[in-house]
C-alpha positions in Angstrom: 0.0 0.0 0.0 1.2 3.2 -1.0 0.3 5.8 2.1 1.4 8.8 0.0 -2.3 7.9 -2.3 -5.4 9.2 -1.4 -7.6 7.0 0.2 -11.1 5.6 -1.4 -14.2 3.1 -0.3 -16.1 2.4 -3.7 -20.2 1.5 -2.7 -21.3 0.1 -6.1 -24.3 -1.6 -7.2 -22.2 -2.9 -10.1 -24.0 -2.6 -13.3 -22.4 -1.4 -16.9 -21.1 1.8 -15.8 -20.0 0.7 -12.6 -17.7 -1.5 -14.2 -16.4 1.2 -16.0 -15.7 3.1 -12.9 -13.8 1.0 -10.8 -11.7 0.1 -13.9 -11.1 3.4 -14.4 -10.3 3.7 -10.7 -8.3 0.7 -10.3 -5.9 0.5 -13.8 -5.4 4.7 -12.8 -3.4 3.3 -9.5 -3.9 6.8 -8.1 -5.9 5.7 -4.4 -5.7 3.1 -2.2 -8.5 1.5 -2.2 -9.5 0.1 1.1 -12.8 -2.0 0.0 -15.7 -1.8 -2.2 -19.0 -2.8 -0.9 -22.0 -3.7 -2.7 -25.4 -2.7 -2.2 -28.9 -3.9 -4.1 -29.9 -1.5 -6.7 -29.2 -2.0 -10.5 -30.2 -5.6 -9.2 -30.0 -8.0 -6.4 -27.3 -8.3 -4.1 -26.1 -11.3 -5.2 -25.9 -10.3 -8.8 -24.3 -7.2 -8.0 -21.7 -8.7 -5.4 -20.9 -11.2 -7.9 -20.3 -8.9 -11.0 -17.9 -6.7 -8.6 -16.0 -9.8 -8.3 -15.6 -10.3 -11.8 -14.7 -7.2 -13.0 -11.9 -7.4 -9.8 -11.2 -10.6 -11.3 -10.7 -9.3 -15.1 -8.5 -6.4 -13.8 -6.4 -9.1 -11.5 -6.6 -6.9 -8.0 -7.6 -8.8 -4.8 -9.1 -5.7 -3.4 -11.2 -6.3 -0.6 -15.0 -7.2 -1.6 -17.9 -6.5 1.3 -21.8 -7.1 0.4 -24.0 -4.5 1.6 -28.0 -3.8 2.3 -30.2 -6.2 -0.1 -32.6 -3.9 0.2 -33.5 -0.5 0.3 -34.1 0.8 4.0 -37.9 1.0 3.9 -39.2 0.4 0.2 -39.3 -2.7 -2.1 -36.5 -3.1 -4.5 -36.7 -1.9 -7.9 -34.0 -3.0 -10.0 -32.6 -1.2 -13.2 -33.4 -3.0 -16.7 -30.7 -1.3 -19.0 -28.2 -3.8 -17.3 -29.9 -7.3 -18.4 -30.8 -10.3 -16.3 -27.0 -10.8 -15.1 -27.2 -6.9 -13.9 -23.9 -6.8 -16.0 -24.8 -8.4 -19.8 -22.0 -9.2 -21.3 -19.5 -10.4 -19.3 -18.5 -14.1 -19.0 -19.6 -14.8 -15.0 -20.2 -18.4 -15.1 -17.3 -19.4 -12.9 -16.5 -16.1 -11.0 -16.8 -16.9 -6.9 -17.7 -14.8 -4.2 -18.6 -14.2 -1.2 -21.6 -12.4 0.7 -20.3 -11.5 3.8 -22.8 -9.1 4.9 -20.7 -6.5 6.5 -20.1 -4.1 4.2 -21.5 -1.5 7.0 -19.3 -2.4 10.0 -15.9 -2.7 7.8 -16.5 0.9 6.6 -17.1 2.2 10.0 -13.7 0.1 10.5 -11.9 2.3 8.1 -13.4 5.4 9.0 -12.2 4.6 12.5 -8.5 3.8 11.2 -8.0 6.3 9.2 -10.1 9.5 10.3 -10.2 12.5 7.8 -8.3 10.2 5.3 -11.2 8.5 3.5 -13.1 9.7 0.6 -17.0 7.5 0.3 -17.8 7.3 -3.9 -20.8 6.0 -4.2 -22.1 4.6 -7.4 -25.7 2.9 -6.4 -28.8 3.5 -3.6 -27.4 5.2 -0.8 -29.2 2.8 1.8 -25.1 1.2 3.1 -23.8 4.8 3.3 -27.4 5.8 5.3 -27.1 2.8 7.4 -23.6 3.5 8.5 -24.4 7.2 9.7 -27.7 5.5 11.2 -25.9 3.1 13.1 -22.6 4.5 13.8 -23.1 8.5 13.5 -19.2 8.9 15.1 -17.8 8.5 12.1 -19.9 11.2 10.0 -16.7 13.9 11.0 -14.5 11.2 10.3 -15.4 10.9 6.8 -13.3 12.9 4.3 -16.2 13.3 2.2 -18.7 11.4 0.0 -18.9 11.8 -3.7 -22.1 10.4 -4.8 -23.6 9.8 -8.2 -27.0 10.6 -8.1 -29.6 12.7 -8.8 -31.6 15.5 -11.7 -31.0 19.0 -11.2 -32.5 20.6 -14.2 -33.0 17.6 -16.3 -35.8 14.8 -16.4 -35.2 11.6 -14.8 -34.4 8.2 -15.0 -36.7 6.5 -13.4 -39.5 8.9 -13.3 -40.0 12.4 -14.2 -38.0 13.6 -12.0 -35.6 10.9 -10.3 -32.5 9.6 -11.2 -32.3 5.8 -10.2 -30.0 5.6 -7.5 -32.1 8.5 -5.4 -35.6 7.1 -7.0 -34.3 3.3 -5.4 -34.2 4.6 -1.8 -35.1 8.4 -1.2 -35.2 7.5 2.7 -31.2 6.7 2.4 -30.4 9.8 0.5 -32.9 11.8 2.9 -30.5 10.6 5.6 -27.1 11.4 3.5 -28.0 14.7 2.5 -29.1 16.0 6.0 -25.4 14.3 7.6 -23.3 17.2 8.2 -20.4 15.7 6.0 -19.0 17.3 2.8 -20.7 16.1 -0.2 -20.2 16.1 -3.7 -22.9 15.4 -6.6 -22.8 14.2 -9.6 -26.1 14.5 -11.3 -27.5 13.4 -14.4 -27.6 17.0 -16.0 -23.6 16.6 -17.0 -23.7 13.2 -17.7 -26.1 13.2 -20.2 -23.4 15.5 -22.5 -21.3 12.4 -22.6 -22.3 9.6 -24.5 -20.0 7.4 -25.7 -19.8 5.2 -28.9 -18.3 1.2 -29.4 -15.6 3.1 -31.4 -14.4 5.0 -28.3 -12.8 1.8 -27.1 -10.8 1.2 -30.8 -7.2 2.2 -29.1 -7.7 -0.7 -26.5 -7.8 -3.2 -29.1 -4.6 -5.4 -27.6 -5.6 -4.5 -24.4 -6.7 -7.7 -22.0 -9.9 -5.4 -21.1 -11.2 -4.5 -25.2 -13.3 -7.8 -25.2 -14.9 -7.7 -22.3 -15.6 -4.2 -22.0 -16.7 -4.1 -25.8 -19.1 -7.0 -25.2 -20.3 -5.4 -22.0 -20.5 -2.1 -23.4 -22.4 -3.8 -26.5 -25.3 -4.4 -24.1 -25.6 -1.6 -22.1 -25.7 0.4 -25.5 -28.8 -2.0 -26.7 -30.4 -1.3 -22.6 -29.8 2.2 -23.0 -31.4 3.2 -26.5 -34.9 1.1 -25.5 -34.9 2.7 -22.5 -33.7 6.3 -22.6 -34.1 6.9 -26.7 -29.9 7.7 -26.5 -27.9 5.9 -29.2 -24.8 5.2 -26.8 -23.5 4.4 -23.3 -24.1 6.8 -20.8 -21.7 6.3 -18.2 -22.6 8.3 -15.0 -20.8 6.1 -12.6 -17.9 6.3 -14.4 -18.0 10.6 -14.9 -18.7 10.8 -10.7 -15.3 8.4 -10.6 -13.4 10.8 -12.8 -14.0 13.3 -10.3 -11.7 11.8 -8.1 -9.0 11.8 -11.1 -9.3 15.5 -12.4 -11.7 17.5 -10.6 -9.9 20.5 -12.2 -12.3 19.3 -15.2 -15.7 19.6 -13.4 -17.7 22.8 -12.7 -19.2 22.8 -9.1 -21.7 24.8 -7.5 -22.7 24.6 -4.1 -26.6 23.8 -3.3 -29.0 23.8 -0.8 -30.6 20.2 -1.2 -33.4 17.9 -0.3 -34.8 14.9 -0.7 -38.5 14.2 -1.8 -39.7 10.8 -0.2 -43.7 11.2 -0.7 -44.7 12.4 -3.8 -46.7 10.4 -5.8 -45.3 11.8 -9.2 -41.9 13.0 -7.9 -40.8 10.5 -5.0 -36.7 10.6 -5.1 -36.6 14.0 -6.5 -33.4 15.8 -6.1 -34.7 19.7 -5.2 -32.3 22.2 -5.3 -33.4 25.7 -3.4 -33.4 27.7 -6.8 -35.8 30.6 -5.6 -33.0 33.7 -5.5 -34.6 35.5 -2.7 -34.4 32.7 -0.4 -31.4 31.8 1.9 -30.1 28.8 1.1 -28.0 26.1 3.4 -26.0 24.8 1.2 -25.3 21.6 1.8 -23.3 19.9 -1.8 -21.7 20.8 -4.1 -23.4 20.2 -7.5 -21.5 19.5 -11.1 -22.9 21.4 -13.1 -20.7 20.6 -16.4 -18.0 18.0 -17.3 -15.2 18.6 -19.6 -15.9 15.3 -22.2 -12.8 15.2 -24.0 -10.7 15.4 -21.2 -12.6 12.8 -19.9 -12.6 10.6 -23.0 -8.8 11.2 -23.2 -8.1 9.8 -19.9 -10.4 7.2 -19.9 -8.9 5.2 -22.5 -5.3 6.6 -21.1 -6.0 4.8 -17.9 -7.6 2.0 -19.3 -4.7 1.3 -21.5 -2.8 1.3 -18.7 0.3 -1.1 -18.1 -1.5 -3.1 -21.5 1.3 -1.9 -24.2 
């Protein structure tokens, strides 16, 4: 371990883009990362634990691998369906082990506890594990770095209804209690994400690479999920763009908002509402992306990706 990195947890409900991400994340060998934990969300728990494990398995790292909440903390889980029946179409699973050991919750509060002010929480699914933790073990809100979350629709329609993006929509009760934690947080909403959609041809220059069949096949998939569902011709890769944060935030403009989180509506349940009225005093409570710099992004995907491949 190198102590001189910045410090990560990955929470991933590994579908398509997820995969992306902690590729991204693991061939850029800028962070330590301490675990990744898995929580229900693009599907079950056991799909999702076991698709992290492959795609640790592809990129040959023996990070360790914790399984989370299996379902959200007071609603029914509703899975996603641009990710197929695997959760991860695709990619080869068939003999891929792994484990669920349940404890995703207790080994971050570990970390926290080990390394206060050091650890940075991305999360790439539901919120319910990171709402659980600061439920259950509220000491280690201050001793979080922050938490960079993928989530939400600031200006843009939904995902999953109007006016939710999935991973809120899943389990508005865990990002209720996220949002109101007095830790520093940082958004990445659908409203950049949507500017970057990426083509099969993106991934040419990896051809030699040990990840270009896998990740094209995968990728193949999500592309087919993604234009029944969402009309877009392309992969959009959100998890991925709230991962490249971490690389290059220098290409990311943030505002800070004042934030909630709608749990009742009947048309607008997991809504993320920003305080946009200018007369009003806002507690701001995130900071927002509001724009992504694609080619950079582009450009450093496939730079990391390629990594140690040539």
């Amino acid at each position: 371990m190198n102590n001189t990195l910045p410090t990560l947890i990955i929470d991933t409900d590994a579908g398509h883009d997820d995969a992306l991400a902690l590729m991204l994340l693991v061939k850029s060998r800028e962070f330590n990362i301490e675990a990744i934990t898995t929580v229900a969300g693009n599907s079950t728990i056991e799909k999702v634990t076991r698709n992290a494990q492959a795609v640790l398995d592809l990129l040959q790292t023996n990070i360790p691998l914790y399984s989370g909440a299996e379902a959200p903390l007071e609603r029914n889980l509703i899975t996603a369906v641009v990710h197929g029946d695997s959760g991860l179409d695709g990619l080869e699973m068939s003999s891929t082990q792994y484990n669920l050991t349940k404890d995703a919750v207790l080994r971050m509060k570990e970390i926290l506890e080990n390394m206060p002010h050091q650890v940075t929480i991305l999360t790439l699914g539901p919120l319910t594990n990171i709402a659980q933790l600061f439920r259950e073990y509220p000491h280690v809100i201050p001793l979080t770095k922050e938490v960079v979350i993928m989530g939400g629709a600031i200006n843009v329609a939904g995902n999953k209804n109007r006016v939710a993006e999935f991973n809120i929509f899943v389990d508005p009760e865990a990002a209720d209690v996220v949002f109101r934690a007095d830790v520093k947080k940082v958004l990445v909403p659908l409203d950049p994400c949507n500017d970057v959609v990426l083509g099969l041809d993106t991934f040419d220059s990896l051809k030699g690479s040990p990840l270009y069949q896998p990740l094209t096949s995968m990728m193949k998939h999500f592309i087919a999920g993604i234009e029944v569902e969402e009309g877009v011709n392309g992969a959009l890769v959100y998890d991925a763009l709230a991962a490249y944060y971490l690389l290059n935030q220098e290409a990311f403009t943030l505002q800070g908002m004042d934030i909630v989180i709608e749990t009742k509506g009947e048309h607008t349940s997991g809504m993320t509402v920003a305080e946009k009225r200018l007369a009003k005093q806002k507690k701001v409570n995130t900071d927002v992306a509001t724009s992504i710099d694609k080619d950079a992004f582009v450009t450093d995907l496939i730079k990391f990706l390629n990594k140690d491949s040539k």
